[in-house]
LUMLUMDREN-2810 file (N, C-alpha, C; in Angstrom, 1 decimal):
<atoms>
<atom><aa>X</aa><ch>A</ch><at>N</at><xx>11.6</xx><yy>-10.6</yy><zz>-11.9</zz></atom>
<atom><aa>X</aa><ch>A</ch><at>CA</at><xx>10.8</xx><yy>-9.9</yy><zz>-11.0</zz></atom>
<atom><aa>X</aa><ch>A</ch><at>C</at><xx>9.4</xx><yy>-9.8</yy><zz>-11.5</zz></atom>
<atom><aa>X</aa><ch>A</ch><at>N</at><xx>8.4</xx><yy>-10.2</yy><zz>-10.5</zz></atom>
<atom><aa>X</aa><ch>A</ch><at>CA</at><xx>6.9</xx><yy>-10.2</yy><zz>-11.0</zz></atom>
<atom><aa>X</aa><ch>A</ch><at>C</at><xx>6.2</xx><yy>-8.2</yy><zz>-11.6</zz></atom>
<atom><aa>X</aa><ch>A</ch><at>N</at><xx>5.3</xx><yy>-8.4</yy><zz>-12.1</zz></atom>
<atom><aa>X</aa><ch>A</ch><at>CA</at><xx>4.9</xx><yy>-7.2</yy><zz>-12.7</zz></atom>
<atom><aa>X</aa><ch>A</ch><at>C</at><xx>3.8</xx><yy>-6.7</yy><zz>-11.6</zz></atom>
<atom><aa>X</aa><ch>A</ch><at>N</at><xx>4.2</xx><yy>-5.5</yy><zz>-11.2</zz></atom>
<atom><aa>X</aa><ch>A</ch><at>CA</at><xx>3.0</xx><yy>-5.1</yy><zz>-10.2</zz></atom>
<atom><aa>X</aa><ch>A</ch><at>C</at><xx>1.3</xx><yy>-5.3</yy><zz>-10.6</zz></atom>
<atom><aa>X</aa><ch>A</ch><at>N</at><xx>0.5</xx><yy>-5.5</yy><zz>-9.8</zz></atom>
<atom><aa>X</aa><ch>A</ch><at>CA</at><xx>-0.6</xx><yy>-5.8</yy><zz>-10.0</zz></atom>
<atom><aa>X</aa><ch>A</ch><at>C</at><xx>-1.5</xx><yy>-4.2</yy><zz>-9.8</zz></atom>
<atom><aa>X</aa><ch>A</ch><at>N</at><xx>-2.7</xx><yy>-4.9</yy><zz>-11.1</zz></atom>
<atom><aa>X</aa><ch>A</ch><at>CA</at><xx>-3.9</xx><yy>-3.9</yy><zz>-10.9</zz></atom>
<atom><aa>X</aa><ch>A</ch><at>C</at><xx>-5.0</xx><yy>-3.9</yy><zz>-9.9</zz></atom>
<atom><aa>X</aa><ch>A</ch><at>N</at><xx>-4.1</xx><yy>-2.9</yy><zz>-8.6</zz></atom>
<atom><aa>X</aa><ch>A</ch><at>CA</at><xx>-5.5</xx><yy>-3.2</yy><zz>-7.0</zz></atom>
<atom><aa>X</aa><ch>A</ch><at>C</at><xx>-6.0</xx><yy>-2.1</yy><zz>-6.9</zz></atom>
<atom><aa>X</aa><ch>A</ch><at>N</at><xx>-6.8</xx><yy>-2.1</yy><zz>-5.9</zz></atom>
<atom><aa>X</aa><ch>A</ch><at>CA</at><xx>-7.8</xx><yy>-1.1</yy><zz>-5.9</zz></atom>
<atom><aa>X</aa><ch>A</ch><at>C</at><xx>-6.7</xx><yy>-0.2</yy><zz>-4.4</zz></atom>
<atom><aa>X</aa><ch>A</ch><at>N</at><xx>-7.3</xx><yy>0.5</yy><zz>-4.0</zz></atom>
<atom><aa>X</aa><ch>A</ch><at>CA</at><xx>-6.6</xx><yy>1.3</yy><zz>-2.6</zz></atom>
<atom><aa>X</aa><ch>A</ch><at>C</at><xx>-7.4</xx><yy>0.7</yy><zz>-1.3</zz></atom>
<atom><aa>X</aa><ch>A</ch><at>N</at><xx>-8.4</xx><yy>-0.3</yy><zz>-1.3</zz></atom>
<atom><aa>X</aa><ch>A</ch><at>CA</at><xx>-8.7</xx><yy>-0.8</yy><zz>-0.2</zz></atom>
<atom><aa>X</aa><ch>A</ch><at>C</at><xx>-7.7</xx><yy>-2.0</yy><zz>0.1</zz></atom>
<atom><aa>X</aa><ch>A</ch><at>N</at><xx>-7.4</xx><yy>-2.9</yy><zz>-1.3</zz></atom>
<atom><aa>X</aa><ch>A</ch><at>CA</at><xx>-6.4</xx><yy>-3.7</yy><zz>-1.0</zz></atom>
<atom><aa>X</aa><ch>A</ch><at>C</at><xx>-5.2</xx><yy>-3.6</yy><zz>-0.9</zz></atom>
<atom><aa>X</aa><ch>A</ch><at>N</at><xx>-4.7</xx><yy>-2.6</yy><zz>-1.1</zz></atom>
<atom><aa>X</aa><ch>A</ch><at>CA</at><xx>-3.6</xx><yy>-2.1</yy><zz>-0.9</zz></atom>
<atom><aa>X</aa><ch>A</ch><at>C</at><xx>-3.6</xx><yy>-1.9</yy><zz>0.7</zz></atom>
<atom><aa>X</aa><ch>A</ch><at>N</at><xx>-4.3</xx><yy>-1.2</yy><zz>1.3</zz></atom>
<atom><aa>X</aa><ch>A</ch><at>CA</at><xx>-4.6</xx><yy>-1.0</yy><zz>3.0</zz></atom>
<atom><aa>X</aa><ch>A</ch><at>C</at><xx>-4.6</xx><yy>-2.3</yy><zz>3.7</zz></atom>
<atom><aa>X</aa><ch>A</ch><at>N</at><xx>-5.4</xx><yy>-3.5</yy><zz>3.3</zz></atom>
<atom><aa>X</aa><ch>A</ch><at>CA</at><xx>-5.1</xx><yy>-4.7</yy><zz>3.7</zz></atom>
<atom><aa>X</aa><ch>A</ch><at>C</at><xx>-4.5</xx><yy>-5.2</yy><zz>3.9</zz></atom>
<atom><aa>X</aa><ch>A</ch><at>N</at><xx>-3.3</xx><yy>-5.3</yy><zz>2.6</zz></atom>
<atom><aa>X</aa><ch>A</ch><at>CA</at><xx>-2.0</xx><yy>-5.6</yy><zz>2.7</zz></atom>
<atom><aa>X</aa><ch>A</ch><at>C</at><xx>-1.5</xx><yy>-5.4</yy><zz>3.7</zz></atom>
<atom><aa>X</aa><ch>A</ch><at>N</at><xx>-1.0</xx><yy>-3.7</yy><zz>3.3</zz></atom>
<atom><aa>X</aa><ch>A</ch><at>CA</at><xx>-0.3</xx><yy>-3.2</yy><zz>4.2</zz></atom>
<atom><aa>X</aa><ch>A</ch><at>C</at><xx>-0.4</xx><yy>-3.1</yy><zz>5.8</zz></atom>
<atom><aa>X</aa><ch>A</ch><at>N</at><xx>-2.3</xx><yy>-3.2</yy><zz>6.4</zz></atom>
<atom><aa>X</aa><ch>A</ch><at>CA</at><xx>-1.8</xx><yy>-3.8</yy><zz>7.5</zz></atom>
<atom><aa>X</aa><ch>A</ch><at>C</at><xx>-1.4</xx><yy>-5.0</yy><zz>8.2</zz></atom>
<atom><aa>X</aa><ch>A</ch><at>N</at><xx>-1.6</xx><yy>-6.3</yy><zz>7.3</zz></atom>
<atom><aa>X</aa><ch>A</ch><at>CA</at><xx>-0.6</xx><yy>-7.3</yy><zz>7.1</zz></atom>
<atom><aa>X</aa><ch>A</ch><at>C</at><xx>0.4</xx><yy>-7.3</yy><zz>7.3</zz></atom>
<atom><aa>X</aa><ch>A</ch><at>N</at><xx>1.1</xx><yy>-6.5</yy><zz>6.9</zz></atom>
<atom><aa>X</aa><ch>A</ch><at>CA</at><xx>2.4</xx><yy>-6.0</yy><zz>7.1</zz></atom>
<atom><aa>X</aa><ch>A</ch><at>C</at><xx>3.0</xx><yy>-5.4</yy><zz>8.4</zz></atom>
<atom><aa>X</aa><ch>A</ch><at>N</at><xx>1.7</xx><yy>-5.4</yy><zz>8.7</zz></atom>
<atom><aa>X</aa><ch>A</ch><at>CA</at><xx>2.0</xx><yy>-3.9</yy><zz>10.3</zz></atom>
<atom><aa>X</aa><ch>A</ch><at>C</at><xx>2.0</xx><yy>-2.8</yy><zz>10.2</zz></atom>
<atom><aa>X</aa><ch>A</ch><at>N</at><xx>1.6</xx><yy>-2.4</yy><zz>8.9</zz></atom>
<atom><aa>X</aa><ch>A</ch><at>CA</at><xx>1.0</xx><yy>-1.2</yy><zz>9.2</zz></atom>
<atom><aa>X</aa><ch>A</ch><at>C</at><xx>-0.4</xx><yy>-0.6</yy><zz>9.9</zz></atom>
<atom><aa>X</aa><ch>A</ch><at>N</at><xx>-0.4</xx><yy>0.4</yy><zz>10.4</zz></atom>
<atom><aa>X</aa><ch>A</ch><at>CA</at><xx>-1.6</xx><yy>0.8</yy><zz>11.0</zz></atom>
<atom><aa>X</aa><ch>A</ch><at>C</at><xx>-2.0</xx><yy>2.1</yy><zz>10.3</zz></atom>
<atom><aa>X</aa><ch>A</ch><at>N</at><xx>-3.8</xx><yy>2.4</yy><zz>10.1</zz></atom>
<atom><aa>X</aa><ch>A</ch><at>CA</at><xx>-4.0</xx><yy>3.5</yy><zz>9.8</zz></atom>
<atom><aa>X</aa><ch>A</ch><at>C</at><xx>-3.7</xx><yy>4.9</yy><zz>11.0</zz></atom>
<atom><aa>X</aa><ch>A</ch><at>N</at><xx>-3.2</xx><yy>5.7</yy><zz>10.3</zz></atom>
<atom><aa>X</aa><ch>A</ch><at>CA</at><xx>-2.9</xx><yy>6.9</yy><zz>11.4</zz></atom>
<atom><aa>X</aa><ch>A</ch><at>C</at><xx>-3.9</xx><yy>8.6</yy><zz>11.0</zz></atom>
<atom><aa>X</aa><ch>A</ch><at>N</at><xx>-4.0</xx><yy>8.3</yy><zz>10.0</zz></atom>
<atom><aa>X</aa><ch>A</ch><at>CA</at><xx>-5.6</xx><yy>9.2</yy><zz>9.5</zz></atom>
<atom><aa>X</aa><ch>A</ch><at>C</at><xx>-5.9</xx><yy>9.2</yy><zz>8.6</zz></atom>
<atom><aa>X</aa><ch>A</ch><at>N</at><xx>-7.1</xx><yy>9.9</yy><zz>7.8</zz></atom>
<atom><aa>X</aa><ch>A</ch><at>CA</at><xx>-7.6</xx><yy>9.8</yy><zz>6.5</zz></atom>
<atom><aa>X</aa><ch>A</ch><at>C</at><xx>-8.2</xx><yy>11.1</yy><zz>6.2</zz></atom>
<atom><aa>X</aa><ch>A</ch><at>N</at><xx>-7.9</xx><yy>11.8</yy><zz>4.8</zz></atom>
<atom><aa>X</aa><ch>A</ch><at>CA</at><xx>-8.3</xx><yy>12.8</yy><zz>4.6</zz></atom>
<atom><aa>X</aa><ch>A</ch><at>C</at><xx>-9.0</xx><yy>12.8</yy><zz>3.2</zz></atom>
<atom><aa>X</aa><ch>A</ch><at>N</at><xx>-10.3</xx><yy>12.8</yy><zz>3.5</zz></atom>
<atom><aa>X</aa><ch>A</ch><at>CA</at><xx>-10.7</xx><yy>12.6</yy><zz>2.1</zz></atom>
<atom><aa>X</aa><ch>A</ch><at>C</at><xx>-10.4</xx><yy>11.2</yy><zz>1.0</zz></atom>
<atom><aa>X</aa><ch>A</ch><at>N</at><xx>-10.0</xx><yy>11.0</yy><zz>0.3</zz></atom>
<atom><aa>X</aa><ch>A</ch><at>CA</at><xx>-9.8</xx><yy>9.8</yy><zz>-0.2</zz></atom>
<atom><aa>X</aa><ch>A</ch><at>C</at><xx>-8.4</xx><yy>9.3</yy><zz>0.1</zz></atom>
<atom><aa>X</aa><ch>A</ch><at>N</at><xx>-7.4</xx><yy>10.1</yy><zz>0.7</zz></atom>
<atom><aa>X</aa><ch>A</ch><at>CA</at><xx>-5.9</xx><yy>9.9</yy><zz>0.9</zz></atom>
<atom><aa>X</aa><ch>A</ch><at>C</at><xx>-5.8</xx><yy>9.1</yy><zz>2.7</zz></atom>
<atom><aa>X</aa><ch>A</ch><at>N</at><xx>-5.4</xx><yy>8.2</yy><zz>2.2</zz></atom>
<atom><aa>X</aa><ch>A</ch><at>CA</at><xx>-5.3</xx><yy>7.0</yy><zz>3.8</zz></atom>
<atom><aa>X</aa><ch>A</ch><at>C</at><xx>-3.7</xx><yy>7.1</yy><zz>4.3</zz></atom>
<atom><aa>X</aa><ch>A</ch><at>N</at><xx>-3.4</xx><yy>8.0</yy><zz>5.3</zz></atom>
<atom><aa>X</aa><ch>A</ch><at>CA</at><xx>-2.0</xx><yy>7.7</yy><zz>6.0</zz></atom>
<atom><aa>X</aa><ch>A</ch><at>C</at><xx>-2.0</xx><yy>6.7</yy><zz>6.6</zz></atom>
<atom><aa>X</aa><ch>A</ch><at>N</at><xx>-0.8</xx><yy>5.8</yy><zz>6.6</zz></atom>
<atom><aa>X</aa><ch>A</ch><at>CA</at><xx>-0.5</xx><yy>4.4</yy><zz>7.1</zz></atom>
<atom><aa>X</aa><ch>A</ch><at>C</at><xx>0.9</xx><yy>5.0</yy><zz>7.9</zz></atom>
<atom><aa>X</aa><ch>A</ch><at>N</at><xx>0.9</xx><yy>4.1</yy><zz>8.9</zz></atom>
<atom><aa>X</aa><ch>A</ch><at>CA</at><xx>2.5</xx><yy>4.4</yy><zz>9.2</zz></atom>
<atom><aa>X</aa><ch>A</ch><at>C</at><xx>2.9</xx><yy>2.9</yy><zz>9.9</zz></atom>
<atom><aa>X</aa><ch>A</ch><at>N</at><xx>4.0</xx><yy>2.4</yy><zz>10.1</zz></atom>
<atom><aa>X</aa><ch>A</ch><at>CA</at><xx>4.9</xx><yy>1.7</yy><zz>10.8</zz></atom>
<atom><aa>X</aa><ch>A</ch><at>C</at><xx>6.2</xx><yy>1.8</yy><zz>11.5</zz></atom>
<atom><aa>X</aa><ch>A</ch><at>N</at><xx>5.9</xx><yy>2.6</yy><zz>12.7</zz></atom>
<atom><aa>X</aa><ch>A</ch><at>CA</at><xx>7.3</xx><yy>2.6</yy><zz>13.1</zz></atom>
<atom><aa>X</aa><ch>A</ch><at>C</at><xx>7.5</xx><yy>4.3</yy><zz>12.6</zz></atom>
<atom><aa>X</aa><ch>A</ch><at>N</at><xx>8.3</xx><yy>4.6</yy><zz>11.8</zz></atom>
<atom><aa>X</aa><ch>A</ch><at>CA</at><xx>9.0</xx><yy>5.8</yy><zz>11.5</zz></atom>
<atom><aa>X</aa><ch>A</ch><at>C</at><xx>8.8</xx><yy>5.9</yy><zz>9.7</zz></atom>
<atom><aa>X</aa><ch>A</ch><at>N</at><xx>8.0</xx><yy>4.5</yy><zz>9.5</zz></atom>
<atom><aa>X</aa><ch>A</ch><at>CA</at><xx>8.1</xx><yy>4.5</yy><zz>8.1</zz></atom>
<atom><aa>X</aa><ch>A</ch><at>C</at><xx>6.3</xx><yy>5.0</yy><zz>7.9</zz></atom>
<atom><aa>X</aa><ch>A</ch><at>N</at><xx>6.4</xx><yy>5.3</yy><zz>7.0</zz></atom>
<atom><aa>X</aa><ch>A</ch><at>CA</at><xx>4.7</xx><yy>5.2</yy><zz>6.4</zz></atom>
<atom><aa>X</aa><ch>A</ch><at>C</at><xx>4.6</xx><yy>6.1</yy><zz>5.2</zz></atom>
<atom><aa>X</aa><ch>A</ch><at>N</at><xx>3.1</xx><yy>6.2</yy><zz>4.4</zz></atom>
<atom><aa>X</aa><ch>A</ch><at>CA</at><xx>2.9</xx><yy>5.9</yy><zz>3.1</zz></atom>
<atom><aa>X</aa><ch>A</ch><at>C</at><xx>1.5</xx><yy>6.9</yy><zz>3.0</zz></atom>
<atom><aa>X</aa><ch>A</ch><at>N</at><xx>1.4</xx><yy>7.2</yy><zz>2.0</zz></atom>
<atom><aa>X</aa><ch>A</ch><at>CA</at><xx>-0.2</xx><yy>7.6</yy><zz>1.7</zz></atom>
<atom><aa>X</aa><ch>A</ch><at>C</at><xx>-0.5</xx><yy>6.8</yy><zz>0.5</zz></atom>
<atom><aa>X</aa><ch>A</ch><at>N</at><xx>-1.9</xx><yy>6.5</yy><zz>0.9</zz></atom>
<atom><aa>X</aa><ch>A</ch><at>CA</at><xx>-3.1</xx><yy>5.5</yy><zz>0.3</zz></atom>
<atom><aa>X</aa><ch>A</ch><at>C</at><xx>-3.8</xx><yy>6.2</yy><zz>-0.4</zz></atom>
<atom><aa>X</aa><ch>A</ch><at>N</at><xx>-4.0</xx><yy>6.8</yy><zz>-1.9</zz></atom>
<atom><aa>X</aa><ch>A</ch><at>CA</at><xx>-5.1</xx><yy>6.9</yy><zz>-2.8</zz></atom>
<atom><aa>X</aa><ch>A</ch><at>C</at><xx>-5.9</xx><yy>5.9</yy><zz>-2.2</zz></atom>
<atom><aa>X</aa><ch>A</ch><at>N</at><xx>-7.4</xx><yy>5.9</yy><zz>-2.0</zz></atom>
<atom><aa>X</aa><ch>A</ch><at>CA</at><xx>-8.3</xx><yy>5.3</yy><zz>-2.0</zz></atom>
<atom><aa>X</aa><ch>A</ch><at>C</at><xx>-9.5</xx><yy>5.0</yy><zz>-2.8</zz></atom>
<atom><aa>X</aa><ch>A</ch><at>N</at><xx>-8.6</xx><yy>4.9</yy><zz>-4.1</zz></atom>
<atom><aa>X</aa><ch>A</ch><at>CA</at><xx>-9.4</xx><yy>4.9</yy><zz>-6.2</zz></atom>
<atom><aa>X</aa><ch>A</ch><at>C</at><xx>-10.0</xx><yy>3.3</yy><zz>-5.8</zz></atom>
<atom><aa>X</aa><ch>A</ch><at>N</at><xx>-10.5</xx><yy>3.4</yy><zz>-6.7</zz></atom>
<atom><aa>X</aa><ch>A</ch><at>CA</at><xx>-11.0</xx><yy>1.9</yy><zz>-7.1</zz></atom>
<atom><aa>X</aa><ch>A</ch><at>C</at><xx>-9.9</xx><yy>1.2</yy><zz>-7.7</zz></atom>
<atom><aa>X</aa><ch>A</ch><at>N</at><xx>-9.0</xx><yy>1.7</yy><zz>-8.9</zz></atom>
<atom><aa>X</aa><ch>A</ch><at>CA</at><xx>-8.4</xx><yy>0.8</yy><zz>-9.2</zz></atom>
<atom><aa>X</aa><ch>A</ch><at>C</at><xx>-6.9</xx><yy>1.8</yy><zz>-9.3</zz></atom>
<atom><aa>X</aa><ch>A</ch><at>N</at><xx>-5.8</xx><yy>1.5</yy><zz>-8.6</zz></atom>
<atom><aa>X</aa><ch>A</ch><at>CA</at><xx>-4.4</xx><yy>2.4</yy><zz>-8.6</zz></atom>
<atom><aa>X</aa><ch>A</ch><at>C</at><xx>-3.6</xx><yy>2.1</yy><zz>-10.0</zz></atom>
<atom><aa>X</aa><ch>A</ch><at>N</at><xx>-2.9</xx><yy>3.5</yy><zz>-10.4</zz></atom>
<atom><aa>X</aa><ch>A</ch><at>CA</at><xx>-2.3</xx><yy>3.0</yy><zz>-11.7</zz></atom>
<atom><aa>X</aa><ch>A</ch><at>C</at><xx>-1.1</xx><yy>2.4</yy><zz>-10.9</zz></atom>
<atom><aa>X</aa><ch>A</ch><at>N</at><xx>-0.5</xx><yy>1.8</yy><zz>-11.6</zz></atom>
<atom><aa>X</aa><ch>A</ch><at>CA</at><xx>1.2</xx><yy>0.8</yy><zz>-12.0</zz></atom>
<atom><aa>X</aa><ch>A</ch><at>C</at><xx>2.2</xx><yy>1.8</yy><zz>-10.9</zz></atom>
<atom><aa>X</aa><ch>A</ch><at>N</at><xx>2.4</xx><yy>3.1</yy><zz>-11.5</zz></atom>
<atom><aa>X</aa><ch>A</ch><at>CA</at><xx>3.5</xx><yy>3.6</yy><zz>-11.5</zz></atom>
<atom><aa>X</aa><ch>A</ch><at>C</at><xx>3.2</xx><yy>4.5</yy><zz>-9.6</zz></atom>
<atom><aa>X</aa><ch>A</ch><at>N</at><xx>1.8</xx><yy>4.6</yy><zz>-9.0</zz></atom>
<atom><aa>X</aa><ch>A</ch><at>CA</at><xx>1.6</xx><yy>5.0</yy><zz>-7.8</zz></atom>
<atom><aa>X</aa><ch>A</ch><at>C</at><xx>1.8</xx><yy>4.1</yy><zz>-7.0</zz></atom>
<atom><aa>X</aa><ch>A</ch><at>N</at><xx>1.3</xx><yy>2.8</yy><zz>-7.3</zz></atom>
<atom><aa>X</aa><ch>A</ch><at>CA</at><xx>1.6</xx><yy>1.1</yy><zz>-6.6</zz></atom>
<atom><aa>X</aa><ch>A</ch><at>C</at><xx>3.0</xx><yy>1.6</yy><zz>-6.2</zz></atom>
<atom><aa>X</aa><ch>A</ch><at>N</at><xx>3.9</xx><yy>1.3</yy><zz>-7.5</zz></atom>
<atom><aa>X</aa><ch>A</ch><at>CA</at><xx>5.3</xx><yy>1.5</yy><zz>-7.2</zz></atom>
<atom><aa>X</aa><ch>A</ch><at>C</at><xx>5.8</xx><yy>2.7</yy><zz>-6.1</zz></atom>
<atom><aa>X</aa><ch>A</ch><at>N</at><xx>5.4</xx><yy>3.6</yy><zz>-6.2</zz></atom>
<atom><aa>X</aa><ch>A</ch><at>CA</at><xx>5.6</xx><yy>4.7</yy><zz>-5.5</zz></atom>
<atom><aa>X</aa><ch>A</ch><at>C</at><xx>5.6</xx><yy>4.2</yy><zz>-4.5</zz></atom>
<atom><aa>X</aa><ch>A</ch><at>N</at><xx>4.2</xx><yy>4.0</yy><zz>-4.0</zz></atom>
<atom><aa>X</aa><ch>A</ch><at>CA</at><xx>3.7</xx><yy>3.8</yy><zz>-2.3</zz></atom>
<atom><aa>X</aa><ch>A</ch><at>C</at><xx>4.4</xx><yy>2.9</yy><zz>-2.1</zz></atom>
<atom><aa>X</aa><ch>A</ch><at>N</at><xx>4.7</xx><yy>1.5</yy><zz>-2.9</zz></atom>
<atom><aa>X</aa><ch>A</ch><at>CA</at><xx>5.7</xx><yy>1.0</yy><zz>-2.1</zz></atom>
<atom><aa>X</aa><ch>A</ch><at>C</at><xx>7.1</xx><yy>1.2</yy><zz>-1.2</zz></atom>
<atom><aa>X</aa><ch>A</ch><at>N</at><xx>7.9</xx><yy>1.8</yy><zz>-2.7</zz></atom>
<atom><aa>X</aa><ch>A</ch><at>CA</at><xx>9.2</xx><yy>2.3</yy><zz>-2.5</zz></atom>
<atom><aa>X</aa><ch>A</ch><at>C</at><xx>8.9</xx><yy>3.2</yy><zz>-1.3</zz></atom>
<atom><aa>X</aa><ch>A</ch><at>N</at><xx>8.0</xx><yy>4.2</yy><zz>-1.3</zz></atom>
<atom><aa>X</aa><ch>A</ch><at>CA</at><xx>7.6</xx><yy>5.5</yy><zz>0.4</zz></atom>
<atom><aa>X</aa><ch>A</ch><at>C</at><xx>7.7</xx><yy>4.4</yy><zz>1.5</zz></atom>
<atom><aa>X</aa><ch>A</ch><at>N</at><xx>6.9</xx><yy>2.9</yy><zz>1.4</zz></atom>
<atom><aa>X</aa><ch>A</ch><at>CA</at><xx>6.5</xx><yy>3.0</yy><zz>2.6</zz></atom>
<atom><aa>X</aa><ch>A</ch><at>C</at><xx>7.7</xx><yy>1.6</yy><zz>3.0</zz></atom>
<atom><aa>X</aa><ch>A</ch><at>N</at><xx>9.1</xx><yy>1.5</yy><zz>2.1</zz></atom>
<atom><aa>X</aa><ch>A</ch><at>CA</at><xx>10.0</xx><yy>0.7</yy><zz>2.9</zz></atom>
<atom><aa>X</aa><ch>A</ch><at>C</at><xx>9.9</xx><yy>-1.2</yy><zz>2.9</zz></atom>
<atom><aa>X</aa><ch>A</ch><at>N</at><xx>8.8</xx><yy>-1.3</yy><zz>1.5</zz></atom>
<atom><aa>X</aa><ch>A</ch><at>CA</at><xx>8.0</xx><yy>-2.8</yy><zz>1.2</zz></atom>
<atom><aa>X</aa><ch>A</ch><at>C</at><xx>8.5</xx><yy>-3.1</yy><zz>0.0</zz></atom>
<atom><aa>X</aa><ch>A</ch><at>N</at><xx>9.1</xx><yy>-4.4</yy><zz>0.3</zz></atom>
<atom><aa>X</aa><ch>A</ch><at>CA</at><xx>9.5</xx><yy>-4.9</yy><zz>-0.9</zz></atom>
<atom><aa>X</aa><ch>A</ch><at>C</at><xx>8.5</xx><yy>-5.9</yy><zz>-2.0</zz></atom>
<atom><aa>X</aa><ch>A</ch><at>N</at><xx>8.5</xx><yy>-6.3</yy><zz>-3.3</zz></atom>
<atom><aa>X</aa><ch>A</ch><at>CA</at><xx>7.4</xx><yy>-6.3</yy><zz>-3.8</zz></atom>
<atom><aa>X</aa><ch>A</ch><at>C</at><xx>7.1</xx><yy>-7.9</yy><zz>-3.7</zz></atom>
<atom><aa>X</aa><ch>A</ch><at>N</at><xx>8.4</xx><yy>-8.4</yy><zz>-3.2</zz></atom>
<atom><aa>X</aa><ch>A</ch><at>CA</at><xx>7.8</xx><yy>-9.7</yy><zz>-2.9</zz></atom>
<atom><aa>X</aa><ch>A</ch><at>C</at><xx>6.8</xx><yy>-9.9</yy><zz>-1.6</zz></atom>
<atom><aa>X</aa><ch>A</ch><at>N</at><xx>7.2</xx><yy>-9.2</yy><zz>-0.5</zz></atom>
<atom><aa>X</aa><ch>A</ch><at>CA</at><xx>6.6</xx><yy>-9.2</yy><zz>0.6</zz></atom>
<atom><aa>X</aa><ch>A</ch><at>C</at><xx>5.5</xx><yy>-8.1</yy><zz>0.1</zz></atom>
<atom><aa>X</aa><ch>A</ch><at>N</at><xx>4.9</xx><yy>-7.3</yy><zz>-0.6</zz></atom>
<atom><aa>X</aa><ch>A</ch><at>CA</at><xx>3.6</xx><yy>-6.7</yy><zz>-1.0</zz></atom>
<atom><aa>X</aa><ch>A</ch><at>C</at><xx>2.4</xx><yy>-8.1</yy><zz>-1.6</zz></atom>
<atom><aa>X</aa><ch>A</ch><at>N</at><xx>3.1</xx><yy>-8.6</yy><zz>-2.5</zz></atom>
<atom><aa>X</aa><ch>A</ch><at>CA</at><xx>2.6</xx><yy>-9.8</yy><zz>-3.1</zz></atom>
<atom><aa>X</aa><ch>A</ch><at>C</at><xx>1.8</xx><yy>-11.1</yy><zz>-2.1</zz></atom>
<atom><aa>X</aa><ch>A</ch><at>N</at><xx>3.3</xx><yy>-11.7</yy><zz>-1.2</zz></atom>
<atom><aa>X</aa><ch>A</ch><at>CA</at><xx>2.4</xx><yy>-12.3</yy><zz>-0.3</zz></atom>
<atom><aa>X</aa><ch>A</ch><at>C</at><xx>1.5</xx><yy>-11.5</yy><zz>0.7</zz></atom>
<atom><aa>X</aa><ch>A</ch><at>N</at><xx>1.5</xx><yy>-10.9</yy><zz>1.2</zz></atom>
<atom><aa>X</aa><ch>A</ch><at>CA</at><xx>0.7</xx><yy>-9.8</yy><zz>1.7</zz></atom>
<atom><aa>X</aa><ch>A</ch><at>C</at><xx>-1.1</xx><yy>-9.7</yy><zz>1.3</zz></atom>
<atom><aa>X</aa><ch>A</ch><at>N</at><xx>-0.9</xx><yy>-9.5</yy><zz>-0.3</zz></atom>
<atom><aa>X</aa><ch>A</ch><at>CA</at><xx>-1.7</xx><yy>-9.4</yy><zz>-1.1</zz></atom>
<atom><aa>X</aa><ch>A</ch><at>C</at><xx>-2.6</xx><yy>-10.7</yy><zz>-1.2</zz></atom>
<atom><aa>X</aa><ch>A</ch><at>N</at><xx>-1.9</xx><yy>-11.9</yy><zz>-1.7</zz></atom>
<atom><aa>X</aa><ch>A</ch><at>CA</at><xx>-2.5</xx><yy>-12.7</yy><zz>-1.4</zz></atom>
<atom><aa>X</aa><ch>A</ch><at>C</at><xx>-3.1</xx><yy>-13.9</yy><zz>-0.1</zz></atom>
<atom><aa>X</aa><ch>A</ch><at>N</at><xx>-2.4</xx><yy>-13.6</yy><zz>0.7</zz></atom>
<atom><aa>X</aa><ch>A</ch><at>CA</at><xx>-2.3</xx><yy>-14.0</yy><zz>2.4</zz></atom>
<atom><aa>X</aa><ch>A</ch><at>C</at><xx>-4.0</xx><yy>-13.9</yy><zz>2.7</zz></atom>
</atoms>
C-alpha cells in the first residue's frame, strides 16, 4: 500500500471534487464537502499532516487508491 502524500487542503478539494464531491460550505479555514450522504471536512492549511489526510479520507468513504488517482488526474 502506497504512503499518503504531503498536500496542501486546496488539493485535497480538487481531488475530492473529482471524485464528486461538491463544496457545501466553508467556515473559516474548514471546507464542508459532501456526496450523497457521505462527506468530510477540509482543513484548508497549506500543507495537511499524514495522520488528518488519513482521517478525511476514512470520514469521507475514499479509498487511497482512488484519492491518488484523483490527485494525480
Amino acid at each position: 500500500m502506497p504512503k499518503l502524500p504531503v498536500v496542501s487542503g486546496a488539493e485535497v478539494v480538487r481531488a475530492l471534487e473529482r471524485l464528486g464531491f461538491g463544496v457545501a460550505r466553508q467556515r473559516g479555514s474548514h471546507i464542508v464537502m459532501r456526496r450523497g450522504s457521505m462527506g468530510c471536512v477540509v482543513p484548508n492549511h497549506r500543507e495537511l499532516k499524514v495522520g488528518t489526510l488519513a482521517g478525511l479520507l476514512k470520514q469521507a468513504g475514499v479509498s487511497l487508491e482512488e484519492f491518488l488517482d484523483a490527485l494525480d488526474a
